[in-house]
N, C-alpha and C positions, 0 to 999 in steps of 0.2 A: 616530497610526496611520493607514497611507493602506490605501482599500479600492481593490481589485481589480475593474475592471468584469469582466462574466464573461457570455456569450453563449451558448445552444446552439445546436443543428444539424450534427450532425454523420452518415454514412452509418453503420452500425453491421450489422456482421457477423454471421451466425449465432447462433455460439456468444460472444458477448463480450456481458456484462451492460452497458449503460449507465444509469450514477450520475450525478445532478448533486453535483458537492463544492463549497463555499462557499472563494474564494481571497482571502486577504488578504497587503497588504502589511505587514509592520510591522519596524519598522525598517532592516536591511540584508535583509530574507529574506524571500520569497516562503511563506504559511504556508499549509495544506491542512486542511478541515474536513472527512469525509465519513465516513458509518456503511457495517456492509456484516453487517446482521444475519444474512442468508440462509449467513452460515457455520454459522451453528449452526440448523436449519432445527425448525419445529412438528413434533413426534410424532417425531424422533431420538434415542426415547427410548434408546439408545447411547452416543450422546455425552452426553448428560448424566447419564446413571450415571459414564461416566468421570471426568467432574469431582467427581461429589459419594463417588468410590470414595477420594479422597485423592491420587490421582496426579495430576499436571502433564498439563495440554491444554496444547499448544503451539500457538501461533498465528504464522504468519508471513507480513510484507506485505511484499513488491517493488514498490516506490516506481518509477515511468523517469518524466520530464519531457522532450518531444518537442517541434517545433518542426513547428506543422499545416503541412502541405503539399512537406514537405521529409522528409530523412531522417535529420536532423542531433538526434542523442542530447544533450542536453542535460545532466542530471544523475542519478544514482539512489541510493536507498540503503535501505535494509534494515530494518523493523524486527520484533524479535520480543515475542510476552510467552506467559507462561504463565496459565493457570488451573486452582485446584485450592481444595477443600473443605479446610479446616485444621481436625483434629478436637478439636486443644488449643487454639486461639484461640476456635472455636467462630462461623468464620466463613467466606466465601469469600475468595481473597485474588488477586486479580491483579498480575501483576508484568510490567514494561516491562524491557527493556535498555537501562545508557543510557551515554554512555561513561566514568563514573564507577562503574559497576556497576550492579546492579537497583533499580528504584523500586517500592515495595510498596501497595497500596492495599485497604482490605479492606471489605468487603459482607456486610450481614446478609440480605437475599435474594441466589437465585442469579440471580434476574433480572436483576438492579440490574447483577451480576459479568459478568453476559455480555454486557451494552449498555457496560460498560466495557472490555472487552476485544476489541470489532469494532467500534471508531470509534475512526480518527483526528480527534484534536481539537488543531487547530492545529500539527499537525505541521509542521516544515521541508520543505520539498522542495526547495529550489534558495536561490541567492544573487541579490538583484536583477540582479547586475554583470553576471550572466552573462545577463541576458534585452535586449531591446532594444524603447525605448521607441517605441510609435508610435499609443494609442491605440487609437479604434475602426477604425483602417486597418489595425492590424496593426503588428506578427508576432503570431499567435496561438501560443497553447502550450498542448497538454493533457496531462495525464497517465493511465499505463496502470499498475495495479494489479495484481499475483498473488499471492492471498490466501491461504492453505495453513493449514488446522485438521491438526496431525500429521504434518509433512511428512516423507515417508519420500527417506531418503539416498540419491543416487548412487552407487554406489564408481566410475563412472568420472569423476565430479568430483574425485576427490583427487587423481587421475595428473598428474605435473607436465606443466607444458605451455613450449615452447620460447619464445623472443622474437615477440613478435607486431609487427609490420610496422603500421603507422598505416591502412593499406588491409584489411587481415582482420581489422581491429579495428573499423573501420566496418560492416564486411559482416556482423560478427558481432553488433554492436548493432541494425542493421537484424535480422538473422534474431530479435532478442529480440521486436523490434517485432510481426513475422508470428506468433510462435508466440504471444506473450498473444495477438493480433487473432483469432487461428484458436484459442484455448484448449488448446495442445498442448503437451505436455510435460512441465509440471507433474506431479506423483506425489502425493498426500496423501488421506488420508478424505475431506475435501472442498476442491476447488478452485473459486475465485471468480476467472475475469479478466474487470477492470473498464474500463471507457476514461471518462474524466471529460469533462464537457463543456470548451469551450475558454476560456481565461480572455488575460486582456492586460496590458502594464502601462500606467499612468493617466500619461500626461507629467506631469513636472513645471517 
């Protein structure tokens, strides 16, 4: 397993939480450690009736991997899970999406349920192939996080949308970049956007 040197200092914006995540390499893939407990926040006594009413809390992370200093989108990807009080198992049960279907995990407190269900632990985020080696000279890469407890639907996201052109595809991954940075746009009970410190890869 190769680690990841990982550096901070970075300017940070307003409204954009900054998280240190833990990066490792291990084997072909770039892997992501980072909790993000402030979804589910002390005395939201709401949201936690939710979870322990039987219904599904949804959870959902928007993964980008950016390239510091530049505008060049690197990779993203999605993950969701739910949380919900199971009254026949007689337990909490968190569930991941994965692309085999859902992975189940189950918790006799609800606290246990909730520190498992707002931490990425060792998630992928990217393929080494696509990063370039240089050290503590760089290129640096961090990543930007939007975190959604119950994210409520667009309906002008489902509208088809024509060919996109390699240049409004850029402009549009860029405008993803400003709207986590400026914390806009997201819809949910509670949104979290995160920027992580900047991490590197290790030459070999």
């Amino acid at each position: 397993m190769g680690v990841l040197a990982s550096t901070l200092g970075l300017a940070r914006p307003d409204k954009l939480t900054h998280r240190k995540a833990v990066f490792e390499e291990i084997g072909s893939s770039v892997m992501m450690t980072i909790a993000m407990p402030t979804l589910f926040r002390r005395g939201d006594e709401d949201a936690l009736f939710s979870i322990d009413s039987g219904w599904d809390t949804t959870l959902q992370f928007t993964v980008d991997v950016w390239e510091r200093g530049s505008r060049r989108h690197v990779g993203t990807r999605v993950i969701v899970r739910k949380i919900r009080w199971d009254p026949w198992k007689k337990k909490y049960v968190v569930r991941t999406k994965g692309s085999s279907g859902w992975v189940a995990r189950t918790f006799s407190k609800r606290a246990d349920a909730i520190a498992e269900a707002v931490a990425l632990d060792r998630v992928r985020v990217v393929a080494s192939r696509d990063l370039t080696r240089g050290g503590e000279a760089g290129p640096f890469y961090f990543v930007t996080i939007t975190a959604l407890r119950n994210p409520i639907e667009d309906s002008t996201s489902s509208k088809p949308r024509g060919p996109r052109r390699s240049g409004r595809r850029d402009l549009e991954l860029f405008g993803r970049l400003v709207d986590v940075l400026a914390g806009e746009q997201a819809v949910a009970e509670e949104v979290l956007n995160i920027k992580t410190n900047p991490f590197f890869l290790v030459p070999r």
